[in-house]
C-alpha positions in Angstrom: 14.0 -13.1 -6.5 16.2 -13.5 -9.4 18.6 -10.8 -10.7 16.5 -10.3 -13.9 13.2 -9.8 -12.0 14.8 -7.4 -8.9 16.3 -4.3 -11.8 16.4 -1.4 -9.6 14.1 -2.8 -7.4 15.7 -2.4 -3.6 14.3 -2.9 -0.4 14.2 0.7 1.5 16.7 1.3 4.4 15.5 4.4 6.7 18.4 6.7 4.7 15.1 6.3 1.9 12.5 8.0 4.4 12.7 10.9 3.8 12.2 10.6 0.2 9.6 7.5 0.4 7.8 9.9 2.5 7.7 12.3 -0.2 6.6 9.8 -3.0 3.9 8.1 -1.1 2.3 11.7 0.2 2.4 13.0 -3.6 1.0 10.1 -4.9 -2.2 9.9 -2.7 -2.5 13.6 -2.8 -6.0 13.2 -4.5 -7.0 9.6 -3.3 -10.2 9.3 -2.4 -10.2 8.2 1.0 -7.8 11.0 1.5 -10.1 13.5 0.2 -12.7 11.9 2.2 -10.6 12.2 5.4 -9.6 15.5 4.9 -11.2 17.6 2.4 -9.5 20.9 3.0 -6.4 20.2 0.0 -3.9 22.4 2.5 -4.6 20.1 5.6 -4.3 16.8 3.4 -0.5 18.6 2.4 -0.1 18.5 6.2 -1.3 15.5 7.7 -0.6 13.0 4.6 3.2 12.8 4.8 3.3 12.5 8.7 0.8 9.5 8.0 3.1 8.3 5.1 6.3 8.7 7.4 5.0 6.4 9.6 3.7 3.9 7.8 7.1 3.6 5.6 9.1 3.8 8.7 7.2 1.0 10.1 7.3 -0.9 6.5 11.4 -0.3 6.8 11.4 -1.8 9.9 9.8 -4.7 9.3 11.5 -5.1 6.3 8.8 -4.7 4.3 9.5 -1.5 2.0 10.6 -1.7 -1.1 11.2 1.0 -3.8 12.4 2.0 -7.2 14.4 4.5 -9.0 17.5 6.7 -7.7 16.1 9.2 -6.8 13.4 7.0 -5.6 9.9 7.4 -7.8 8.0 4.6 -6.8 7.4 2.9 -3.5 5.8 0.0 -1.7 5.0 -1.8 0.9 4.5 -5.9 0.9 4.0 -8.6 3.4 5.0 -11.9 2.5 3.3 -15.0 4.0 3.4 -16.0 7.7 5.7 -12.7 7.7 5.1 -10.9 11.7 5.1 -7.2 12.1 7.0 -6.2 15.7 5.4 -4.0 18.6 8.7 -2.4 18.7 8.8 -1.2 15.5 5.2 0.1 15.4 6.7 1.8 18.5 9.7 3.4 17.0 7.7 4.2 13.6 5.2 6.4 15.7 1.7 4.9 15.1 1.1 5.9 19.3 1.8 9.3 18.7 0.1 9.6 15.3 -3.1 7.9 17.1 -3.1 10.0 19.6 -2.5 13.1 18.0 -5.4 15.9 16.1 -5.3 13.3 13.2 -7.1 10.3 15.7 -9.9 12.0 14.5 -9.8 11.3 10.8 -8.8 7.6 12.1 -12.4 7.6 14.0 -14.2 8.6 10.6 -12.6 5.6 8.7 -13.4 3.1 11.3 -15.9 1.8 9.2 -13.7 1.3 5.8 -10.6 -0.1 7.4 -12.5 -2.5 9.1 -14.0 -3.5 5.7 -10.3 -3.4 4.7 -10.0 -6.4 7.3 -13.3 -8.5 6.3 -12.6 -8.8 3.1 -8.6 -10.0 3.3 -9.8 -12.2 5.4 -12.7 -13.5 3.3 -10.8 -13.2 0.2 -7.3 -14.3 1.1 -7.8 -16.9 4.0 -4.7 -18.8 3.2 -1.0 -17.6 3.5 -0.6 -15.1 0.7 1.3 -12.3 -0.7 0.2 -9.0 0.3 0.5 -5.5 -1.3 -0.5 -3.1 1.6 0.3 -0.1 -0.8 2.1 1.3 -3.9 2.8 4.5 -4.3 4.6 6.3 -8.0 5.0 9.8 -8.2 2.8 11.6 -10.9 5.4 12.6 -13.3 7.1 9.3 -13.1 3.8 7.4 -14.3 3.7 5.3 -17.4 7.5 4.6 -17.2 6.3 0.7 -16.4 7.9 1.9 -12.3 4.6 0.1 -10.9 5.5 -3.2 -12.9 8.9 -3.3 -11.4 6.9 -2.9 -7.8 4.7 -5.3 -8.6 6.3 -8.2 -10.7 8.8 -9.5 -9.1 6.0 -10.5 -6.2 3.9 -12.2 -7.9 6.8 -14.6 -9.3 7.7 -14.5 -6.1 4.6 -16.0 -4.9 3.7 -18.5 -7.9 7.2 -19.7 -6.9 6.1 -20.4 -3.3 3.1 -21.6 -4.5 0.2 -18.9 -2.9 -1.7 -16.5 -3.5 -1.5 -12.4 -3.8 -4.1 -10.0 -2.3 -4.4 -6.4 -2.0 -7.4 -3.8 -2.7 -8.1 -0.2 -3.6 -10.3 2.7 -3.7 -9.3 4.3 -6.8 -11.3 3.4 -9.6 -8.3 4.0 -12.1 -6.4 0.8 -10.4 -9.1 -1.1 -11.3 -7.8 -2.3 -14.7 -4.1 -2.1 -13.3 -4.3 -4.7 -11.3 -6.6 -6.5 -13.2 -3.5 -6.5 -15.9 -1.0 -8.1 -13.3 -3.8 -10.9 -12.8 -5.4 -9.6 -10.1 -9.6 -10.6 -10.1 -12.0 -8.5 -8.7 -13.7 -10.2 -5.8 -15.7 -8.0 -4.5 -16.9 -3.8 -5.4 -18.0 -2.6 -2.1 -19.9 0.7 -1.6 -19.5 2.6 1.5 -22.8 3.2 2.6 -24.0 7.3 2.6 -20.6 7.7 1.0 -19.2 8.5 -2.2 -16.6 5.8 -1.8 -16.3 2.4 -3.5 -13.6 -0.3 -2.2 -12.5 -3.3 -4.6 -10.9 -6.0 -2.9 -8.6 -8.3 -5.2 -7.1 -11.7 -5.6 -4.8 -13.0 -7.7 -4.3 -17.5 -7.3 -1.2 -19.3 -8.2 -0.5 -19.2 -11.7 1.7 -22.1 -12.7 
């Protein structure tokens, strides 16, 4: 990435858990798989930042975190193309002990979506691509063009390379974000007896 596109975007070193823990937990306070999950607001204050510790901590380990502001407001995680995640660091992040922990539970109950999650990556984005596996700003930091500076650089990134960019959400309010950052909506899938609706999105080469 080039010095005009990277700002005060920085990858995250594990001196930035702490606080990436903090911004990713506040930010999908009210998501709606979250809520789904765990409906009971003073359990999701619980569980959701030992979920987000461990899945930054296995993003910094990968090298794969990246954030923005000092102090941090706005965090993410992307995978580049080709770009292998390590047993060792899923070790070290804690995903065994997370699994099988009271929270394997809410795991169980979401079987069905992250496997969706899967299907439609791979149906969507079956060629090496660019993918955003979450971005996280904290509420009061909002508007403050934090996600663009999370986001951006990426996509350059991956027009430079020539491929693709995938990712998907299930808040409806991301909808027209990412549709701004030339994202398309491929596919608006509704889980079944559920009040939850998954978009999945891909964004081609733009030259």
């Amino acid at each position: 990435m080039t010095s005009s596109e990277v700002v005060t975007l920085r990858p995250l070193t594990l001196g930035d858990l702490d606080r990436a823990t903090l911004v990713q937990a506040r930010a999908f306070l009210n998501d709606p798989l979250w809520v789904y999950l765990i409906p009971d607001l003073r359990q999701r204050q619980i569980y959701l930042p030992r979920f987000s510790r461990v899945l930054f901590h296995f993003g910094i380990l990968n090298g794969q975190a990246y954030g923005v502001g000092d102090p941090l407001a706005g965090v993410a995680i992307w995978s580049a193309p080709g770009q292998k995640t390590k047993l060792s660091a899923a070790l070290r992040a804690g995903w065994p002990r997370l699994l099988f922990s009271p929270f394997l539970f809410q795991f169980v109950r979401a079987g069905e979506i992250f496997g969706r999650f899967g299907e439609m990556q791979k149906q969507y984005a079956p060629d090496p691509h660019y993918y955003l596996n979450t971005i996280s700003v904290l509420p009061e930091a909002q508007g403050q063009g934090i996600a663009s500076k999370l986001i951006r650089p990426f996509l350059a990134q991956a027009d430079r390379e020539g491929v693709s960019a995938y990712t998907e959400t299930m808040t409806p309010s991301n909808v027209g974000l990412y549709q701004h950052y030339g994202f398309q909506v491929m596919e608006a899938y509704r889980v079944p007896a559920k009040d939850l609706s998954l978009w999945a999105f891909f964004r081609p080469v733009t030259k």
